[in-house]
VOPALUM-240092 format. One record per residue (C-alpha): residue number from 0; x, y, z. Coordinates in steps of 0.02 Angstrom, whole numbers, always signed. Example, Ala and Ser with C-alpha at 12.3 -4.5 7.8 and 13.67 -1.06 7.14 Angstrom:
[atom 0, [+615, -225, +390]]
[atom 1, [+684, -53, +357]]
***
This chain:
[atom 0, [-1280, -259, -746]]
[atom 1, [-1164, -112, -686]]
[atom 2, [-1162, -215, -513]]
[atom 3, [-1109, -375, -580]]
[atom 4, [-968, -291, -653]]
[atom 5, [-910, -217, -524]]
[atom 6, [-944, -370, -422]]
[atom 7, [-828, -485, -546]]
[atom 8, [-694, -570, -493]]
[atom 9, [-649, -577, -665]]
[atom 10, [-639, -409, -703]]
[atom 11, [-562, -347, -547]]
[atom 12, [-423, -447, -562]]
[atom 13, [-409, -396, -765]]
[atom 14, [-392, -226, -696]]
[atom 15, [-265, -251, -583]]
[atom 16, [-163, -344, -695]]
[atom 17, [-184, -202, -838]]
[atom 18, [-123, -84, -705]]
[atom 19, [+11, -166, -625]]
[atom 20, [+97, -234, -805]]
[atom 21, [+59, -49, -910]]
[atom 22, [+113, +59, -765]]
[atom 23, [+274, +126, -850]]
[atom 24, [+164, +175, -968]]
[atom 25, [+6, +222, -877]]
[atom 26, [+114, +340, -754]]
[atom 27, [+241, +424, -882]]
[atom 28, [+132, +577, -916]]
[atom 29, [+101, +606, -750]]
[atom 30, [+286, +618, -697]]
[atom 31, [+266, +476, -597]]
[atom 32, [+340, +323, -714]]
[atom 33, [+531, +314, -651]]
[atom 34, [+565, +156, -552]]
[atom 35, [+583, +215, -359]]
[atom 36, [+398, +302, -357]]
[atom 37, [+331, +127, -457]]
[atom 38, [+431, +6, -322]]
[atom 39, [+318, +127, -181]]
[atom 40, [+162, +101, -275]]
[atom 41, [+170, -89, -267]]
[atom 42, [+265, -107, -110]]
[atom 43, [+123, +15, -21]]
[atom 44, [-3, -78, -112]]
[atom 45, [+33, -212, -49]]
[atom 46, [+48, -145, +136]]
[atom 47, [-134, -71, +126]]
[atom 48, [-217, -216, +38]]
[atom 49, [-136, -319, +196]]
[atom 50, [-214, -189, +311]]
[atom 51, [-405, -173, +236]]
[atom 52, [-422, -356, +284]]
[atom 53, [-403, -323, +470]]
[atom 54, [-490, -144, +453]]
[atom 55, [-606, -151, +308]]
[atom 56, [-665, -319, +331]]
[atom 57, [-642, -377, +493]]
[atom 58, [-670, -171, +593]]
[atom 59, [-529, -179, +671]]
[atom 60, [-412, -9, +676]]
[atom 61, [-232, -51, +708]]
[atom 62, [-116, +94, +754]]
[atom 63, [+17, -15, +749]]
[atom 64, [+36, -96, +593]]
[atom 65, [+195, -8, +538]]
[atom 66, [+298, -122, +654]]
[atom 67, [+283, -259, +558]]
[atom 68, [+324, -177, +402]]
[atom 69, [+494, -124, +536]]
[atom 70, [+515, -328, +596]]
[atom 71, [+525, -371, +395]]
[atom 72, [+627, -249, +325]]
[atom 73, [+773, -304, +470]]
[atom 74, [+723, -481, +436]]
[atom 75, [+754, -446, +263]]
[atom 76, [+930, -352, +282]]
[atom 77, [+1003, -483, +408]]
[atom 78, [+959, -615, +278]]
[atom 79, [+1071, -523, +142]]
[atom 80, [+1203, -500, +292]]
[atom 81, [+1217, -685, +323]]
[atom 82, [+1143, -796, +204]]
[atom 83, [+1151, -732, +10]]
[atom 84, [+1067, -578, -79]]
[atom 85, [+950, -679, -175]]
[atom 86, [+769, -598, -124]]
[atom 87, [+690, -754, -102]]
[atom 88, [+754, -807, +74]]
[atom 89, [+736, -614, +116]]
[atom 90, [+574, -597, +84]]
[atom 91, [+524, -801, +167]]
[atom 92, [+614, -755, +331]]
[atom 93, [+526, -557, +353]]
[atom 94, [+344, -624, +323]]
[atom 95, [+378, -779, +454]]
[atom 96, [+462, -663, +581]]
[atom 97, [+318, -540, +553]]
[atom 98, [+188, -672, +545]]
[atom 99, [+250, -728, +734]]
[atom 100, [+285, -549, +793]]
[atom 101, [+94, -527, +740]]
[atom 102, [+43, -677, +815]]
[atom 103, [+111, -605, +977]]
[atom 104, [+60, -426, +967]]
[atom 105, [-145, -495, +921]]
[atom 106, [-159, -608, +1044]]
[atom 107, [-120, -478, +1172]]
[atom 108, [-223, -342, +1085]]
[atom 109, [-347, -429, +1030]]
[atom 110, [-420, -462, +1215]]
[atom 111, [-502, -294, +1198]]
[atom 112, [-590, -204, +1047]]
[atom 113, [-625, -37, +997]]
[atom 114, [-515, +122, +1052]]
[atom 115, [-442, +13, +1177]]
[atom 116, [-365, -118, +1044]]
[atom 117, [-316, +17, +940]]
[atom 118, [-206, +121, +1087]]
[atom 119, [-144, -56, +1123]]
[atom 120, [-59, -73, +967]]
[atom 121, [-8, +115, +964]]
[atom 122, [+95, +68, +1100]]
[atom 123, [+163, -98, +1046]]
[atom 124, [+207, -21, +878]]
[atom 125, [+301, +143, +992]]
[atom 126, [+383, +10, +1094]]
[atom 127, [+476, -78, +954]]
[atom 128, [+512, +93, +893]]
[atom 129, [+615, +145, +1036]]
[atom 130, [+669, -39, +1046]]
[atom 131, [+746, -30, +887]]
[atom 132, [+813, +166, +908]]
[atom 133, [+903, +126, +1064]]
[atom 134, [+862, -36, +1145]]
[atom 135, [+919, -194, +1016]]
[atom 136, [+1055, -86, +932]]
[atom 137, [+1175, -254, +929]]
[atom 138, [+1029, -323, +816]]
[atom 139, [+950, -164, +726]]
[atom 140, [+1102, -26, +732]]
[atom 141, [+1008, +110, +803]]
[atom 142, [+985, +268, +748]]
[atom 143, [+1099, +241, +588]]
[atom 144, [+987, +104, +533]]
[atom 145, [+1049, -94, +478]]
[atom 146, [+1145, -82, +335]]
[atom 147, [+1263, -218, +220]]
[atom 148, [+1448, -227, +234]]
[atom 149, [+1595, -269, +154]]
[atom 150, [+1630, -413, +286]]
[atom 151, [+1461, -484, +301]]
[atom 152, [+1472, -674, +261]]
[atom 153, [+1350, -698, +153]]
[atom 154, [+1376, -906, +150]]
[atom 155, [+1287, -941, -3]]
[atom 156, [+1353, -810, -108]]
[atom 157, [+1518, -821, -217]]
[atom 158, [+1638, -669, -169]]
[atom 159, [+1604, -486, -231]]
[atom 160, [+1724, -388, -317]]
[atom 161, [+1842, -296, -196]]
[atom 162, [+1775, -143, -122]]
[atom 163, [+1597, -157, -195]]
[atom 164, [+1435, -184, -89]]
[atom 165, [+1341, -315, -172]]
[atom 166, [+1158, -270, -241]]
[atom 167, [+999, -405, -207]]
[atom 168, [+943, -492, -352]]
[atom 169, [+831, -649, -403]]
[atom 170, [+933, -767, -517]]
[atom 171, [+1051, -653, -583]]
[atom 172, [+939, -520, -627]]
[atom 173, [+978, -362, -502]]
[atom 174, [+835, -240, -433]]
[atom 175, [+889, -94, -502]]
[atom 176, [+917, -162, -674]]
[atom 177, [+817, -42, -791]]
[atom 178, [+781, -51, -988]]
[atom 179, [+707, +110, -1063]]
[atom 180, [+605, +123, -1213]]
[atom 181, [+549, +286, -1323]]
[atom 182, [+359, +268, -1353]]
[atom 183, [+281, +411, -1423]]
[atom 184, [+389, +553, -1363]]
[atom 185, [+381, +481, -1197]]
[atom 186, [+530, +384, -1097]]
[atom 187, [+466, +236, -1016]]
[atom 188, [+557, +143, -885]]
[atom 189, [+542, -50, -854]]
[atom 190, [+652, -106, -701]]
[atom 191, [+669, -268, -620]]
[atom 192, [+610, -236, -455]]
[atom 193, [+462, -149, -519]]
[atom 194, [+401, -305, -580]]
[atom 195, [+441, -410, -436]]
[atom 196, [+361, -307, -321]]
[atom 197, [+210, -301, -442]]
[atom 198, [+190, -497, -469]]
[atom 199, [+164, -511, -297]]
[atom 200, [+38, -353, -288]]
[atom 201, [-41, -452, -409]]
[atom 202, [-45, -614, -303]]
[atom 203, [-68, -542, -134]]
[atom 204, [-229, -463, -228]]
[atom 205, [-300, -626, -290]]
[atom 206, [-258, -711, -100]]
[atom 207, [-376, -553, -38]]
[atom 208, [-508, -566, -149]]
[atom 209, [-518, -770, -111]]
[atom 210, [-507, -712, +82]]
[atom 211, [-654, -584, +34]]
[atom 212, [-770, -719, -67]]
[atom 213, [-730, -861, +40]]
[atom 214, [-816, -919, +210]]
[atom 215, [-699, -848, +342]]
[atom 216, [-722, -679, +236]]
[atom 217, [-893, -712, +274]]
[atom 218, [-860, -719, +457]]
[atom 219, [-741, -583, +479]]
[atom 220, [-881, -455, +393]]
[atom 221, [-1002, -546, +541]]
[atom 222, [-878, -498, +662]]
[atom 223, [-880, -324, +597]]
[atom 224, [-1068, -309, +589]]
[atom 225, [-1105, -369, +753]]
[atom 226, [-963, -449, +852]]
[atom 227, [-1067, -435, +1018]]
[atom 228, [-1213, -525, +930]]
[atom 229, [-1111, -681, +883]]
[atom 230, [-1038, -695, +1053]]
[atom 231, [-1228, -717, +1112]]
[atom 232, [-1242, -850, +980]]
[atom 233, [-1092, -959, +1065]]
[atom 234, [-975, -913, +915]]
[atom 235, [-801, -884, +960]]
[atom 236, [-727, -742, +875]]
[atom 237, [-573, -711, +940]]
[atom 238, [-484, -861, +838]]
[atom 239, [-547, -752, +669]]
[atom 240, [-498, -604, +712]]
[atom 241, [-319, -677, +781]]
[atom 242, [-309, -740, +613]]
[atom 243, [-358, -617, +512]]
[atom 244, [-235, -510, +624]]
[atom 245, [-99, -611, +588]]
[atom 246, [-116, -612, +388]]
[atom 247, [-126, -437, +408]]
[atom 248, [+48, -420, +487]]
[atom 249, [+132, -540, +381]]
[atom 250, [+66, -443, +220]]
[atom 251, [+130, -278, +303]]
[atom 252, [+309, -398, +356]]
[atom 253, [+329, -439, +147]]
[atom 254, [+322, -243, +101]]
[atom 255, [+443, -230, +210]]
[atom 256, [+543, -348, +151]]
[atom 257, [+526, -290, -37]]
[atom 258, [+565, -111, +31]]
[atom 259, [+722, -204, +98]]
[atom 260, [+745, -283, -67]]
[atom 261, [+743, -142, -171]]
[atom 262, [+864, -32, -42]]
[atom 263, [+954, -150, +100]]
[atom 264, [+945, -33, +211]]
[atom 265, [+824, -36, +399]]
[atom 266, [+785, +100, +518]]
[atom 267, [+675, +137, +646]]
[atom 268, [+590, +256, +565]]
[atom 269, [+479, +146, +471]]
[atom 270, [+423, +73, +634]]
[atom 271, [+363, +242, +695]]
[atom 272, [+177, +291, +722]]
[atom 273, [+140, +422, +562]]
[atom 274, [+178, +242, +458]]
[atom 275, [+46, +152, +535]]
[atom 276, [-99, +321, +523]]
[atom 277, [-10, +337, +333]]
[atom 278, [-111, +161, +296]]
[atom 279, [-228, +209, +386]]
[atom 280, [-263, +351, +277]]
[atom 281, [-228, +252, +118]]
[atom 282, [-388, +134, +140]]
[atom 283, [-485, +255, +221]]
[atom 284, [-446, +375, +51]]
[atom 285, [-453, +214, -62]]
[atom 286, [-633, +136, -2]]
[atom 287, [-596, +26, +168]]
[atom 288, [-699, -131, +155]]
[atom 289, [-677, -129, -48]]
[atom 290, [-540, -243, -152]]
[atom 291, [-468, -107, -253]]
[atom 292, [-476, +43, -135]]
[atom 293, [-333, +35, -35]]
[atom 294, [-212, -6, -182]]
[atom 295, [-286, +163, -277]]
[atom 296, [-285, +275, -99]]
[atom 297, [-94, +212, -103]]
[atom 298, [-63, +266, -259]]
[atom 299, [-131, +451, -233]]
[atom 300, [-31, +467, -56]]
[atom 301, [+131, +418, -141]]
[atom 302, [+123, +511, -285]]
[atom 303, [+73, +673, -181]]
[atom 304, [+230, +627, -85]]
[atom 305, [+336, +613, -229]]
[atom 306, [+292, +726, -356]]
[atom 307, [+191, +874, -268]]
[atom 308, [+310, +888, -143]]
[atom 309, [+448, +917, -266]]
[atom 310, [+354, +1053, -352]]
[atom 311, [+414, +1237, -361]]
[atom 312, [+350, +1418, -421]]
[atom 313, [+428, +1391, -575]]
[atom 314, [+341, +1238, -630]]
[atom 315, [+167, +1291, -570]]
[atom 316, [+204, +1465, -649]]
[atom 317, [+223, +1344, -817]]
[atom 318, [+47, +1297, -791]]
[atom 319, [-25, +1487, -829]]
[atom 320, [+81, +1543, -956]]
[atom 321, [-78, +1559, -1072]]
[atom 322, [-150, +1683, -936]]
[atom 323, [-100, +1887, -934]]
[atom 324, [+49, +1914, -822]]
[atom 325, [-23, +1985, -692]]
[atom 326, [-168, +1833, -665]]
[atom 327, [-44, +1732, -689]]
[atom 328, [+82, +1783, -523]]
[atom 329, [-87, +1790, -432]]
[atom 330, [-140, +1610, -484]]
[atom 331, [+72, +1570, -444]]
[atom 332, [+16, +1626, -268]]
[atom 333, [-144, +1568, -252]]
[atom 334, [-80, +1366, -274]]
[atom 335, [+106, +1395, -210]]
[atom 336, [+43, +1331, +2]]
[atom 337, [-46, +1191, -91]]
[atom 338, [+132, +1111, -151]]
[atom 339, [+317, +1107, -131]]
[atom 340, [+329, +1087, +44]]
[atom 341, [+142, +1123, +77]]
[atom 342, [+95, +945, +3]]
[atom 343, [+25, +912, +137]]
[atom 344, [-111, +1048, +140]]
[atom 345, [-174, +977, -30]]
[atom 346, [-183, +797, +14]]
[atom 347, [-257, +841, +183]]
[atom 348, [-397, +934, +100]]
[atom 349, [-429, +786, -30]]
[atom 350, [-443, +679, +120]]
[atom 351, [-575, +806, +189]]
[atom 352, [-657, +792, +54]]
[atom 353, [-675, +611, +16]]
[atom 354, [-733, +599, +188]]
[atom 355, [-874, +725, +198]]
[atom 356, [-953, +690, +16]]
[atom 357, [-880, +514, -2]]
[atom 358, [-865, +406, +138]]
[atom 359, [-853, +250, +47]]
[atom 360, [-671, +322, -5]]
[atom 361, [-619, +335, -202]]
[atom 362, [-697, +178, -243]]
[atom 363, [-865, +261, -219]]
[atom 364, [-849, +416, -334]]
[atom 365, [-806, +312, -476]]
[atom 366, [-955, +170, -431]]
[atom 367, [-1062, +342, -443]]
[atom 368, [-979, +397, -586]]
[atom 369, [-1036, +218, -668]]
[atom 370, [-1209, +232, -584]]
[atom 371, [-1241, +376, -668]]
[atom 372, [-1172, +347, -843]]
[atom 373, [-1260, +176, -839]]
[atom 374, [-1434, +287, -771]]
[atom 375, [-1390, +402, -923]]
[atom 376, [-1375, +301, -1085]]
[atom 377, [-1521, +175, -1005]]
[atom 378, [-1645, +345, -1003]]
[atom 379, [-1588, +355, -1191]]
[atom 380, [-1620, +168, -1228]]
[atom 381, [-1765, +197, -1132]]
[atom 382, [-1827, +347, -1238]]
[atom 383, [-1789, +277, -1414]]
[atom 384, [-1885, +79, -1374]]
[atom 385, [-2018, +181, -1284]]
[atom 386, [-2009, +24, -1125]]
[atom 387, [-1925, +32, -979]]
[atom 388, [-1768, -118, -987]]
[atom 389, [-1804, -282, -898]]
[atom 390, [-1680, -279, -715]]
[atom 391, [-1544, -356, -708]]
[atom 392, [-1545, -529, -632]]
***
């Protein structure tokens, strides 16, 4: 029973939904429910759920990934330059410039496999880096990054008011808009581009679990199995994986679009190499291979970014005020490396972690979790009927 569940489309895309639309409520007590953090949960999701269909289904490891999510975020800004700041054509013209970028980039990688495809896209992905820092700085500005200006023509547009840079928007509502509501002592935040960025989390989802359930799904887990045992067979694999390469880039061209969206602004950092292992760590941390995974390990590595990187002595000395005053500077020292600018200490040793005693990522403590709940109260139904329950079919 407990594997149907988890096995239903139904209810996998129920959670996602409940997620996506009760976030600003869901993330308030953690610190986490203000608008910028939410817009990097979605947007990220988004980017890893792209990536665990070339990694977690298909085995292949790109190190290169975050040059897509580069190619759509100046797609998007020269679209607000010269055509209007509507989102829409933003967000068509970074996944079709990352979708051919991609096409490019795989069918060049993609003649070899293993270690050697990933260094191959290392160095495609460093490549438009430095293209982009110092190369293409007519097209991408350089080191200051690609940003709006008062002059930009914007054709489609009616004029702004003197002196003001314009903001992107979808039919008159702007991204940044923001309504808050009291609820319960808490201050929730519902924004705009929140909710645009989370529709289409939501829809990118469903297109990956139909990808995941449908034939070439099918095939791309083949490839992964046994890639060298298909060629025997006379089946042509590189066409799959091309494909499945290319989907990949253009999901990881639309975050970078929406991160565009929410802040016109491009720069060459988001092309560099740390953004494509960051991914790599969020569906590693999230389950690779599983639907919901990589959209959870997202989660945790933004928020760790976010909010334990902006804590100090003085909040974590708030969480042993209860204790005597002298256990409580020693526990203040004990957990000070762990955050602040240590963050990365903690999240490095979650990662350890998950990797030693669950290598199936996040998504596998909470199926044991289930397991044994479900192994738990079916010992007690067992004990009180005396007979074991029939299987589940």
């Amino acid at each position: 029973m407990l594997n149907n569940i988890r096995n239903n489309d139904t209810v996998l895309m129920s959670l996602i939904v409940v997620m996506v639309l009760a976030a600003p409520l869901l993330l308030a007590p953690l610190g986490a429910g203000y608008p910028d953090l939410m817009q990097r949960f979605a947007i990220f999701g988004i980017f890893a759920v792209g990536f665990n269909i070339l990694f977690g289904l298909t085995g292949y490891l790109s190190f290169g990934h975050a040059a897509f999510l580069g190619v759509g975020s100046y797609s998007a800004v020269w679209m607000f330059k010269l055509l209007s700041m509507n989102i829409i054509p933003a967000i068509i013209l970074a996944v079709i410039i990352s979708g051919l970028f991609a096409l490019i980039i795989g069918y060049v990688s993609l003649r070899r496999s293993g270690i050697y495809f990933s260094i191959l896209t290392l160095a495609f992905a460093q490549m438009s880096f430095n293209l982009a820092y110092s190369v293409l700085t007519p097209i991408t500005a350089g080191e200051t990054g690609l940003q709006l200006a008062l002059d930009d023509p914007r054709i489609l547009d009616a004029p702004y008011e003197a002196g003001q840079l314009p903001t992107p928007g979808l039919f008159g509502l702007y991204m940044n808009d923001t309504w808050t509501v009291n609820f319960i002592g808490m201050e929730l935040q519902f924004n705009v581009g929140y909710y645009v960025c989370g529709l289409l989390l939501i829809a990118l989802f469903y297109v990956a679990l139909r990808i995941f359930r449908s034939p070439f799904g099918m095939m791309l887990r083949a490839i992964k199995t046994n890639q060298t045992r298909l060629n025997y067979t006379g089946v042509n694999t590189r066409p799959y994986t091309l494909a499945a390469f290319v989907i990949s880039g253009m999901y990881a061209g639309l975050a970078g679009g929406l991160m565009a969206s929410m802040d016109p602004l491009a720069g060459a950092e988001r092309m560099q190499w740390t953004a494509s292992g960051e991914v790599v760590l969020m569906v590693i941390l999230g389950g690779a291979g599983t639907l919901l995974g990589p959209v959870l390990g997202a989660g945790v590595i933004k928020y760790f970014e976010n909010i334990f990187s902006r804590m100090n002595d003085q909040v974590v000395e708030s969480w042993f005020l209860w204790m005597p005053e002298g256990l409580t500077e020693f526990m203040v020292a004990i957990v000070h490396p762990f955050v602040g600018k240590g963050w990365h200490l903690s999240l490095g040793l979650i990662f350890m972690a998950v990797v030693i005693f669950l290598p199936g990522g996040l998504i596998e403590g909470a199926n044991r979790i289930i397991g044994w709940i479900g192994r738990r109260f079916g010992s007690k139904k067992t004990d009180k009927s005396g007979e074991a329950p029939a299987p589940a079919e």
